[in-house]
Chimera marker file (.cmm) of the C-alpha trace (Angstrom):
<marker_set name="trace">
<marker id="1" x="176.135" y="66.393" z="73.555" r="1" g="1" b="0" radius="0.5"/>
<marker id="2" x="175.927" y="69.979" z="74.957" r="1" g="1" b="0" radius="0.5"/>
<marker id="3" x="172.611" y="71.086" z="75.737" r="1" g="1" b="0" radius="0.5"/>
<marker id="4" x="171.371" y="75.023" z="75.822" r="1" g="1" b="0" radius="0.5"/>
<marker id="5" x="168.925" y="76.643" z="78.063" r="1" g="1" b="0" radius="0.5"/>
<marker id="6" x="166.190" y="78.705" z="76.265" r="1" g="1" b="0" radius="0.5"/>
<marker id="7" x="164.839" y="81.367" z="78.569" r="1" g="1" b="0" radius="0.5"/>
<marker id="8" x="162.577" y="84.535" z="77.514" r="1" g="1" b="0" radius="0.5"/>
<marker id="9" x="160.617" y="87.178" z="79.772" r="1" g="1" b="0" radius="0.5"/>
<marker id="10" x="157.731" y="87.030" z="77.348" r="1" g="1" b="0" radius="0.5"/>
<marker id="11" x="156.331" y="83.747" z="78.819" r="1" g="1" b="0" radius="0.5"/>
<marker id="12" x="155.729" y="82.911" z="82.185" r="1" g="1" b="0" radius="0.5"/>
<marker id="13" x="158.877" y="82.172" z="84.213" r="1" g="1" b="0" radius="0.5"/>
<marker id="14" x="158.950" y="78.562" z="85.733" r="1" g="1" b="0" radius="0.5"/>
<marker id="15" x="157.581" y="77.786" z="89.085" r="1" g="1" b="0" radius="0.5"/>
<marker id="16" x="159.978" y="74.566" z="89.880" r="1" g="1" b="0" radius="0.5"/>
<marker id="17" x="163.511" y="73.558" z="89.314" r="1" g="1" b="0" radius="0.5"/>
<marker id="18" x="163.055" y="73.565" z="85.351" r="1" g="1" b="0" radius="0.5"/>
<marker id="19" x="163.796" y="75.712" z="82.200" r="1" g="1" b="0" radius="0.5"/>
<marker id="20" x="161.062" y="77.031" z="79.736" r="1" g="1" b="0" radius="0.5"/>
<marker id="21" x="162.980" y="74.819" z="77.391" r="1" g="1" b="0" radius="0.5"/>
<marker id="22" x="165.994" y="72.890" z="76.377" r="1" g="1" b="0" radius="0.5"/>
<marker id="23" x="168.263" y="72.739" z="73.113" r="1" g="1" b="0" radius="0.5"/>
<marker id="24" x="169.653" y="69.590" z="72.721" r="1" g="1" b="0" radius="0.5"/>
<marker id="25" x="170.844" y="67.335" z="69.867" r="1" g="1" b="0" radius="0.5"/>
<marker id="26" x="168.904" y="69.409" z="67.279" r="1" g="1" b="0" radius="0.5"/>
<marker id="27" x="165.541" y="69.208" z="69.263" r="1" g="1" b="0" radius="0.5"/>
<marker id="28" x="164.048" y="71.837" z="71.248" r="1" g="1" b="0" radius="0.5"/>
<marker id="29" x="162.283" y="70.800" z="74.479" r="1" g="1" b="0" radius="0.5"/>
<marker id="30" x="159.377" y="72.945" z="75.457" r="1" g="1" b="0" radius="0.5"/>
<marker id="31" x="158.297" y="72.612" z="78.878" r="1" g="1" b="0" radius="0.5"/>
<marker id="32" x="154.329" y="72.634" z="79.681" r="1" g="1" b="0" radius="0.5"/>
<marker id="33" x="153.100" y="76.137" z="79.313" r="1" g="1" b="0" radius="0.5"/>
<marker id="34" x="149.747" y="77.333" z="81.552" r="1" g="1" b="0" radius="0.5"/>
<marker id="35" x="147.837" y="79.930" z="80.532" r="1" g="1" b="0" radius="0.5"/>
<marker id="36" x="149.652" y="82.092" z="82.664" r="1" g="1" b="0" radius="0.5"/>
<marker id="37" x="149.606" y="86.343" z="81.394" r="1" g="1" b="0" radius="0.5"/>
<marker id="38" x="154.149" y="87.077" z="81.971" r="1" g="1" b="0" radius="0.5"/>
<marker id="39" x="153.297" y="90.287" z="81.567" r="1" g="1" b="0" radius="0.5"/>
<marker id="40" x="151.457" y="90.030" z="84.969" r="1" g="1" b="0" radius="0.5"/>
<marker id="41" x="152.005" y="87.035" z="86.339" r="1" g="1" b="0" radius="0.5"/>
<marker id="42" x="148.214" y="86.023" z="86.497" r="1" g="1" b="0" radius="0.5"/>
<marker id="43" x="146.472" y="83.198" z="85.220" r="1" g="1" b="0" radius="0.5"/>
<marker id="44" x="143.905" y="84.075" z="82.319" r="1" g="1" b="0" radius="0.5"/>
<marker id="45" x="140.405" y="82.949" z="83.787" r="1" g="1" b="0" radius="0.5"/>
<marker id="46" x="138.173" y="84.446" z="80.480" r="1" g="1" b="0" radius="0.5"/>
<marker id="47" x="137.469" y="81.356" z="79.140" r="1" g="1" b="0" radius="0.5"/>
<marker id="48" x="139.023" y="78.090" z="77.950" r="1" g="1" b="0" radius="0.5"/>
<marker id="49" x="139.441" y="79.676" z="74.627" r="1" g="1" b="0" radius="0.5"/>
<marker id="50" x="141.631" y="82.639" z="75.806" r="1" g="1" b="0" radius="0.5"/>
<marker id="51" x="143.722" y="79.890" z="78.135" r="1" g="1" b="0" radius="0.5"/>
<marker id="52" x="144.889" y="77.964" z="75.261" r="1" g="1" b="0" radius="0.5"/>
<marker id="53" x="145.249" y="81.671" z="73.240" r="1" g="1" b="0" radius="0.5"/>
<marker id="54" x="147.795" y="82.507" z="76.271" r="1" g="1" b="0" radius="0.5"/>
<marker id="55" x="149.253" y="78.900" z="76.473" r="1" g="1" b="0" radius="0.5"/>
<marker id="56" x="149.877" y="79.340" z="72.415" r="1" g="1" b="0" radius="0.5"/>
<marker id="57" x="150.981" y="82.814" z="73.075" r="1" g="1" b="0" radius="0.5"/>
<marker id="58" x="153.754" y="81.859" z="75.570" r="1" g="1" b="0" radius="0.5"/>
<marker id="59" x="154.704" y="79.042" z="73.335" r="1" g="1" b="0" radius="0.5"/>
<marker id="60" x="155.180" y="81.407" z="70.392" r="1" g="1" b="0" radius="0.5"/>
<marker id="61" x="157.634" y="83.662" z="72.415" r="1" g="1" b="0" radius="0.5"/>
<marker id="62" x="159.873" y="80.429" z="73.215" r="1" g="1" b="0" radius="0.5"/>
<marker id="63" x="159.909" y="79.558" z="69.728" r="1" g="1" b="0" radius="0.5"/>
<marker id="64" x="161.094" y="83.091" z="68.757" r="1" g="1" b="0" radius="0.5"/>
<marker id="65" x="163.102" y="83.201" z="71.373" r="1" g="1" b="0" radius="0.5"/>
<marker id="66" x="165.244" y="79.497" z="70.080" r="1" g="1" b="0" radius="0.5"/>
<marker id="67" x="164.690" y="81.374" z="66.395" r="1" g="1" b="0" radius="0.5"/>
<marker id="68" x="162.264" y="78.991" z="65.222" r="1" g="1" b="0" radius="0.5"/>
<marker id="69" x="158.263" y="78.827" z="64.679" r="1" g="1" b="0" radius="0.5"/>
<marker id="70" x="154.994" y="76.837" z="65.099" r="1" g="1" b="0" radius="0.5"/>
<marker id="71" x="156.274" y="74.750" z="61.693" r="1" g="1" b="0" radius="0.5"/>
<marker id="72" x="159.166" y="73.288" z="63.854" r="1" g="1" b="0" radius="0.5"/>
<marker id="73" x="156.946" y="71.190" z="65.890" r="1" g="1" b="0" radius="0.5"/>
<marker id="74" x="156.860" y="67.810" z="65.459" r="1" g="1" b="0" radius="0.5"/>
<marker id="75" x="155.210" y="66.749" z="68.857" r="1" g="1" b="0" radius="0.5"/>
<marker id="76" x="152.853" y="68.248" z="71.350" r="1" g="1" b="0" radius="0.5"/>
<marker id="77" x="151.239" y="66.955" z="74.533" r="1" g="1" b="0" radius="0.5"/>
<marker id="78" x="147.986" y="68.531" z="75.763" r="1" g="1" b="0" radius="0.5"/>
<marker id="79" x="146.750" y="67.877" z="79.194" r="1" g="1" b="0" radius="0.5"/>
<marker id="80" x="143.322" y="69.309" z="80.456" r="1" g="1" b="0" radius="0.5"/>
<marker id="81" x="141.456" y="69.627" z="83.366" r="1" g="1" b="0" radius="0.5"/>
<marker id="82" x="138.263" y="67.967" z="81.733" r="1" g="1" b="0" radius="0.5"/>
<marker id="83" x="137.678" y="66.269" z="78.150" r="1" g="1" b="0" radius="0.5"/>
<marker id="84" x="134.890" y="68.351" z="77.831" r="1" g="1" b="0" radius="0.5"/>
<marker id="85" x="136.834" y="71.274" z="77.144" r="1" g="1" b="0" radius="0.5"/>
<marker id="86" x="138.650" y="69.238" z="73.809" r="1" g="1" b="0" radius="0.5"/>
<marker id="87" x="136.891" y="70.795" z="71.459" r="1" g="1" b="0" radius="0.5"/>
<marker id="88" x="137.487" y="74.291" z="71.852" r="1" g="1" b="0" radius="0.5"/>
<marker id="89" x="140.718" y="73.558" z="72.959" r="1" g="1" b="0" radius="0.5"/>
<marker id="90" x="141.600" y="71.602" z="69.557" r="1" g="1" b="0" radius="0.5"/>
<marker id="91" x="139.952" y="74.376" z="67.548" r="1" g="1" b="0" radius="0.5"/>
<marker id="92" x="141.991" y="77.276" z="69.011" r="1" g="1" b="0" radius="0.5"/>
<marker id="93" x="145.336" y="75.110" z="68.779" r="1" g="1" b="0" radius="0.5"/>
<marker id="94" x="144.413" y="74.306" z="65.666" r="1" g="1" b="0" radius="0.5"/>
<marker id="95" x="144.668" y="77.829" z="64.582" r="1" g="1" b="0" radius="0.5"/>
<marker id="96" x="148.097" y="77.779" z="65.027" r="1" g="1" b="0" radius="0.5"/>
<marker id="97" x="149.192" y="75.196" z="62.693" r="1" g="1" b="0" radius="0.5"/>
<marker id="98" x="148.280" y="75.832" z="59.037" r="1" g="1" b="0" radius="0.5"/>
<marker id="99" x="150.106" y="73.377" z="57.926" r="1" g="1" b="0" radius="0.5"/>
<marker id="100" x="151.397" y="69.653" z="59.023" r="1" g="1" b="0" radius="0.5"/>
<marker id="101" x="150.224" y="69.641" z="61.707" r="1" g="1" b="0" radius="0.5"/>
<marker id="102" x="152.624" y="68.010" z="65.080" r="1" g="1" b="0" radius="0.5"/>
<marker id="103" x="152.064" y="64.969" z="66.222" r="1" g="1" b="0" radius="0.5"/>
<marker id="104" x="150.183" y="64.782" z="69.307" r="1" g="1" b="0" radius="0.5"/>
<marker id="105" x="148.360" y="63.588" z="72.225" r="1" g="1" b="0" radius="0.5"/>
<marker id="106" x="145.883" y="64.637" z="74.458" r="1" g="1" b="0" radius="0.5"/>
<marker id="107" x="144.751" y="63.477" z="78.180" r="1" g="1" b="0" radius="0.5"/>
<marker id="108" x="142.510" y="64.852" z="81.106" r="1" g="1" b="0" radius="0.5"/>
<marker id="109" x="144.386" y="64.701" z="84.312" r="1" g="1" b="0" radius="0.5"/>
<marker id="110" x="143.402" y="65.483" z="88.043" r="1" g="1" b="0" radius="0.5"/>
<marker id="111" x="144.920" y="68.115" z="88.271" r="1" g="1" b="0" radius="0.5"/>
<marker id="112" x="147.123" y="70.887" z="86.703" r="1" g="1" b="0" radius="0.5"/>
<marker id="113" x="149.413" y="73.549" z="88.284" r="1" g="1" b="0" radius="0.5"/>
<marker id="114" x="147.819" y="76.753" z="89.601" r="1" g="1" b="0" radius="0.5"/>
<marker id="115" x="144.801" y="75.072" z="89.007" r="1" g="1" b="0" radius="0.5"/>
<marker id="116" x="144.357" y="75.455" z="85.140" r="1" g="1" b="0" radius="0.5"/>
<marker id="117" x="142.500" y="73.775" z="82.566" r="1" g="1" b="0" radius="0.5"/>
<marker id="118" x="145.188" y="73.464" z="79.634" r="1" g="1" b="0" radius="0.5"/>
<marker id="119" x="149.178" y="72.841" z="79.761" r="1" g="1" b="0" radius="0.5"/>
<marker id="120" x="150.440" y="72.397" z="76.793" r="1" g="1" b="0" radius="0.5"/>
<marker id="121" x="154.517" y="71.118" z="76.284" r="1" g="1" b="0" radius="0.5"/>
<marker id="122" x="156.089" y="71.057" z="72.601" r="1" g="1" b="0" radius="0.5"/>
<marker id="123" x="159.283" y="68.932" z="70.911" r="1" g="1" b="0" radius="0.5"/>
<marker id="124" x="160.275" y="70.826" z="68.138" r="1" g="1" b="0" radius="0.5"/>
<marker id="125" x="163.636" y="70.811" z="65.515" r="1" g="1" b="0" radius="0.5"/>
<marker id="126" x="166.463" y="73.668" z="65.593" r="1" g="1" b="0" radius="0.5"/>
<marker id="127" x="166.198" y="73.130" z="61.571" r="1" g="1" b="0" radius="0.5"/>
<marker id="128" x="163.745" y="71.736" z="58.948" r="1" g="1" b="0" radius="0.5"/>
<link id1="1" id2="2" r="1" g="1" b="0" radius="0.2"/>
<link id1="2" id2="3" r="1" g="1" b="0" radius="0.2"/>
<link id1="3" id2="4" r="1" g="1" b="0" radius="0.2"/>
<link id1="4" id2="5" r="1" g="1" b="0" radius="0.2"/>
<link id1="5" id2="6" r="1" g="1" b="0" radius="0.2"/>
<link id1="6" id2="7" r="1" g="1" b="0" radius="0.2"/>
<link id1="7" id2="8" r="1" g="1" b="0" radius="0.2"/>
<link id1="8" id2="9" r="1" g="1" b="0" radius="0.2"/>
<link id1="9" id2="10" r="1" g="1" b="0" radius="0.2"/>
<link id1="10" id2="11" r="1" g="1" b="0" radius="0.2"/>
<link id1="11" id2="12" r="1" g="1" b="0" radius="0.2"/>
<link id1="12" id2="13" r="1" g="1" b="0" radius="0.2"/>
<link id1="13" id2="14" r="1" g="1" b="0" radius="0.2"/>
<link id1="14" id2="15" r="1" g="1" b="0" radius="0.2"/>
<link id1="15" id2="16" r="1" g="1" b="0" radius="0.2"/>
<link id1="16" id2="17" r="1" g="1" b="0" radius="0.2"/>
<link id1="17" id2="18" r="1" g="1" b="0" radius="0.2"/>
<link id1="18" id2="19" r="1" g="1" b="0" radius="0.2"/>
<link id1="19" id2="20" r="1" g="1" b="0" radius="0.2"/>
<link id1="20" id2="21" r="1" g="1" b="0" radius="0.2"/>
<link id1="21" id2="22" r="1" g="1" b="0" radius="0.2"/>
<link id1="22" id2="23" r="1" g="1" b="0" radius="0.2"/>
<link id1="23" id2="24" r="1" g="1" b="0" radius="0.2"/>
<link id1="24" id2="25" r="1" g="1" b="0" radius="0.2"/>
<link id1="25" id2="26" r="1" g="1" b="0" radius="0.2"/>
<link id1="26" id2="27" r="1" g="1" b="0" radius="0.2"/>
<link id1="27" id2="28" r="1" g="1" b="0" radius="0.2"/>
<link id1="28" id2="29" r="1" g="1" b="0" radius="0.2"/>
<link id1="29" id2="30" r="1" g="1" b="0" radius="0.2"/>
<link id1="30" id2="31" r="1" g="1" b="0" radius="0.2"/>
<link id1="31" id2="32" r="1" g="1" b="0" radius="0.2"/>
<link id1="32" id2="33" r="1" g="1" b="0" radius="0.2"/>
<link id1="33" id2="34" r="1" g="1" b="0" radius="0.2"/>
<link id1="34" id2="35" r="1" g="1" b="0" radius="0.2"/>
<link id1="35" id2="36" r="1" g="1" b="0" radius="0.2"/>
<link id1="36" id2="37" r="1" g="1" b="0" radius="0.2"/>
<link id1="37" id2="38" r="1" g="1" b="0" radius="0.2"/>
<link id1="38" id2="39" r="1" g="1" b="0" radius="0.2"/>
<link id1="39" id2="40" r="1" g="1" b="0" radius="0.2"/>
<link id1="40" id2="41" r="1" g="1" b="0" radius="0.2"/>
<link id1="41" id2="42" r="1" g="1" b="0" radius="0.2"/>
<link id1="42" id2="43" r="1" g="1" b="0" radius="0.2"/>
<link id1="43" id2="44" r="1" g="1" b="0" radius="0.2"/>
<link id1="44" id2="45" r="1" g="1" b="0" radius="0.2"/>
<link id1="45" id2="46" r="1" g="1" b="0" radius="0.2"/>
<link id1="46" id2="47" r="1" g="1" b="0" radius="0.2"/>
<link id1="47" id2="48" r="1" g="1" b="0" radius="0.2"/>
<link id1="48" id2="49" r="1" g="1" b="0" radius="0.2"/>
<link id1="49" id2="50" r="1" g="1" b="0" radius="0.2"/>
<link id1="50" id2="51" r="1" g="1" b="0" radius="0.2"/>
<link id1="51" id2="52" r="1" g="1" b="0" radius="0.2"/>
<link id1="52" id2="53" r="1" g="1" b="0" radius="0.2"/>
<link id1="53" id2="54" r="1" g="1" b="0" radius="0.2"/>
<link id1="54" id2="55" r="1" g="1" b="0" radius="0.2"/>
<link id1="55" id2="56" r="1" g="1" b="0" radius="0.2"/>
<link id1="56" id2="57" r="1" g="1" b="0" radius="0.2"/>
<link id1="57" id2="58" r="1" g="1" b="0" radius="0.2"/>
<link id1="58" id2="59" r="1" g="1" b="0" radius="0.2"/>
<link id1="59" id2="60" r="1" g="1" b="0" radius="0.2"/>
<link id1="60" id2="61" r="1" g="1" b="0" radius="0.2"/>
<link id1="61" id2="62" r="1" g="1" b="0" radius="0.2"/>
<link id1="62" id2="63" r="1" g="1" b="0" radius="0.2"/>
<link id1="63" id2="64" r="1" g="1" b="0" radius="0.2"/>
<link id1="64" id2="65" r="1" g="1" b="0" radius="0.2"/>
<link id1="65" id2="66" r="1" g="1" b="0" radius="0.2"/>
<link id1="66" id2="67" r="1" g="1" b="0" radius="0.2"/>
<link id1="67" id2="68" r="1" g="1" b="0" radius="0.2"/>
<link id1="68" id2="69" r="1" g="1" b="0" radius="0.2"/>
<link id1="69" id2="70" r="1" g="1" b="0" radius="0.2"/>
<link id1="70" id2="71" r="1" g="1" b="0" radius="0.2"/>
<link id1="71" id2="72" r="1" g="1" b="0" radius="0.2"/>
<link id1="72" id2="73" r="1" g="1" b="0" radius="0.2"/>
<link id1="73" id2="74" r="1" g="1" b="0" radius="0.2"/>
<link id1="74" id2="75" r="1" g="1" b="0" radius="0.2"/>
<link id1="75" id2="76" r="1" g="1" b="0" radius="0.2"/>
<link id1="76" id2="77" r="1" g="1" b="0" radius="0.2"/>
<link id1="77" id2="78" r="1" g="1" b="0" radius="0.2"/>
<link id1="78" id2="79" r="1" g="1" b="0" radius="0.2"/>
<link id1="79" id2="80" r="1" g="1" b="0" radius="0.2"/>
<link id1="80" id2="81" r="1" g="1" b="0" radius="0.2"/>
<link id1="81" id2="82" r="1" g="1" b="0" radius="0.2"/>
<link id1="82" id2="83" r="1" g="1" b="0" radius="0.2"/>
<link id1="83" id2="84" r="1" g="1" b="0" radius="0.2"/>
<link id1="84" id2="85" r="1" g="1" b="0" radius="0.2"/>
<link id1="85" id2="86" r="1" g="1" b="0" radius="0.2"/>
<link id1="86" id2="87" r="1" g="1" b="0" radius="0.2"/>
<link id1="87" id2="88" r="1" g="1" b="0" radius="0.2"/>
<link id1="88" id2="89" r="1" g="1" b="0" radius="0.2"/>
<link id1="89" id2="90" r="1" g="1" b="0" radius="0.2"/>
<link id1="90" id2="91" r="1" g="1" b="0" radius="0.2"/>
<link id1="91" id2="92" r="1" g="1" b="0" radius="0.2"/>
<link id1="92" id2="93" r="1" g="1" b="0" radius="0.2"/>
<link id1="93" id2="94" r="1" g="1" b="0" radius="0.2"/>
<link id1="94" id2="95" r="1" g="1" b="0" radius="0.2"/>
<link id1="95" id2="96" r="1" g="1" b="0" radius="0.2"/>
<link id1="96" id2="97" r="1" g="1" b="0" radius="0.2"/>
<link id1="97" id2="98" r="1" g="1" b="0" radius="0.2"/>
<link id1="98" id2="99" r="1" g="1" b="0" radius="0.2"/>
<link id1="99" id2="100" r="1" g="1" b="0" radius="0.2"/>
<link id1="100" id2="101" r="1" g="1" b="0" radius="0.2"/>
<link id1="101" id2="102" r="1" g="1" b="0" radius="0.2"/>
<link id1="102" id2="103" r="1" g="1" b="0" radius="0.2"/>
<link id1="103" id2="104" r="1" g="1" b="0" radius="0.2"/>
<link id1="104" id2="105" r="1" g="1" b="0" radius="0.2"/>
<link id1="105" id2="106" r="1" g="1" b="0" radius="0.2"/>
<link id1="106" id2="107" r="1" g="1" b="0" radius="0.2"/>
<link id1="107" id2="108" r="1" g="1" b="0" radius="0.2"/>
<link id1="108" id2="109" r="1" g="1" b="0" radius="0.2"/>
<link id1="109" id2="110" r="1" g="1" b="0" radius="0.2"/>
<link id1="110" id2="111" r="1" g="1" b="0" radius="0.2"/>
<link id1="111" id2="112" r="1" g="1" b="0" radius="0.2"/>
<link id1="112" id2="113" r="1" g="1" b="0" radius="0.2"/>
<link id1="113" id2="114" r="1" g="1" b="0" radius="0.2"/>
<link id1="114" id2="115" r="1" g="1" b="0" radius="0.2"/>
<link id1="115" id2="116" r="1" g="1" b="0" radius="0.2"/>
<link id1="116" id2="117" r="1" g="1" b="0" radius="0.2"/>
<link id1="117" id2="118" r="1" g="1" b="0" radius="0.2"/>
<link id1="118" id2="119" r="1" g="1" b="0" radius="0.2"/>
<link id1="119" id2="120" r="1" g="1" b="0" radius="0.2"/>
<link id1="120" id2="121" r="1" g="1" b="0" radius="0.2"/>
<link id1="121" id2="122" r="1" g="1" b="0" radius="0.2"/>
<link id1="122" id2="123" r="1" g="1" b="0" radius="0.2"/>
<link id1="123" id2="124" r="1" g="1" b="0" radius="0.2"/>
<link id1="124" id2="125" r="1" g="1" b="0" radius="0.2"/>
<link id1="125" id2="126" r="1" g="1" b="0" radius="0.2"/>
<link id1="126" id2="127" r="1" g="1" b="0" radius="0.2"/>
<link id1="127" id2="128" r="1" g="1" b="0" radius="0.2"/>
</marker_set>
């Protein structure tokens, strides 16, 4: 099974030994996305609601980038700094499905890189 690297400079470039994502076997393995600006290099700081904008933002590029959209996602994990912040979280990624939505679940974890509030990875399908 060969497997292809998916790399864009409109999101964030990784900050470990990883890809942004990975084709392989028909799926396409996102990697956690931060609300990091690529354009910069900075993390967004406005607001929980503009961090999960970005996040969404950067995931949107990757999807372009493997020739594919939000409707090729069949499974998201969202991990956040505090519960409290679920609700405008889910509202904003909400936004971007408009219809069926992914499968999905959501936990509040220590800690997240750069010191975030929202990462947010995606497994979607090369074809529906």
């Amino acid at each position: 099974m060969p497997k292809e690297m998916i790399q864009t400079n409109l999101a964030p470039a990784p900050i470990g030994p990883y890809n942004q994502a990975v084709k392989a076997n028909g799926f396409i393995f996102i990697s956690g996305q931060i609300p990091i600006d690529p354009a910069t290099g900075e993390k967004v700081t406005t607001g929980i609601e503009d961090e999960t904008h970005m996040v969404m933002k950067n995931i949107a590029a990757i999807l372009a980038e493997a020739k594919i959209s939000f409707s090729h996602i069949v499974k998201t994990t969202i991990l956040l700094s505090d519960m409290s912040l679920f609700s405008k979280v889910n509202e904003v990624y909400g936004s971007y499905f408009t219809d069926m939505p992914p499968a999905r679940e959501t936990f509040a974890v220590k800690g997240l890189p750069r010191g975030v509030n929202v990462e947010i990875s995606t497994t979607a399908v090369a074809e529906l």
